[in-house]
C-alpha positions in Angstrom: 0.0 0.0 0.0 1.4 3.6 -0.7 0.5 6.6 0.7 -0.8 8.5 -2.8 -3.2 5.2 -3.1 -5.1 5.6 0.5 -6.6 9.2 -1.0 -6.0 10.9 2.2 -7.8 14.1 2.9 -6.7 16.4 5.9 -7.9 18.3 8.7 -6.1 21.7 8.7 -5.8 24.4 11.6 -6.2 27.9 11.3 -2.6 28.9 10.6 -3.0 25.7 7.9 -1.1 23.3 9.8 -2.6 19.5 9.2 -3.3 18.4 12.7 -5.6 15.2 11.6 -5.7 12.7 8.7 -9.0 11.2 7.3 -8.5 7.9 4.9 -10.8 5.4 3.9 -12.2 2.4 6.6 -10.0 -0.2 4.7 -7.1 1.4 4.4 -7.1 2.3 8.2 -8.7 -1.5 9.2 -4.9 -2.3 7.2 -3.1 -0.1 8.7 -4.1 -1.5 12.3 -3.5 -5.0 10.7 -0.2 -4.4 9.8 0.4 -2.8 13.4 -1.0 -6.0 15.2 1.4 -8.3 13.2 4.5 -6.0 13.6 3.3 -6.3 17.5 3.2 -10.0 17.2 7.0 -9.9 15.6 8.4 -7.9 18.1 6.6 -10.4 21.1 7.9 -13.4 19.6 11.6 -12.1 18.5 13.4 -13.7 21.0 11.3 -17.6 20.3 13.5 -20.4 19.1 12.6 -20.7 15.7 12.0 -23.9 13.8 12.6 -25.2 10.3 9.9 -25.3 7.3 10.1 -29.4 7.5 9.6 -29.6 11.0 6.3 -27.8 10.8 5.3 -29.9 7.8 6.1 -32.7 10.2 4.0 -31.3 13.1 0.8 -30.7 10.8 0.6 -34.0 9.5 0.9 -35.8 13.1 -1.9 -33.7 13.9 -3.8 -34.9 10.7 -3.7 -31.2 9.6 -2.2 -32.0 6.3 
C-alpha cells in the first residue's frame, strides 16, 4: 500500500497546519493490521525458531495436512 493510493484528505488548523488525517475504513482497518502483526513480531523475537520441515512434520501428526 502507498500513501498517494489511500486518498487521504486532511484536517487543517487555522494557521494551515494539518493536525488530523481522514482515509478510507480499509485502508485504516490495514493499517491497524499491519500494526498488530509488527506487534506479534516484536513479542515473539526472541522464540526459538523452527525449520519449514519440521512444521510440515507437526501438521501431519496432527492430521492437519
Amino acid at each position: 500500500m502507498k500513501i498517494s493510493d489511500l486518498n487521504l484528505q486532511y484536517i487543517v488548523d487555522e494557521k494551515g497546519k494539518k493536525v488530523s488525517v481522514i482515509l478510507p475504513i480499509e485502508a485504516f482497518e490495514a493499517l491497524l493490521e499491519d500494526m498488530d502483526d509488527l506487534a506479534t513480531i516484536l513479542e515473539r523475537q526472541d522464540e526459538e525458531t523452527i525449520s519449514h520441515e519440521e512444521v510440515i512434520g507437526n501438521l501431519k501428526v496432527l492430521g492437519m495436512l
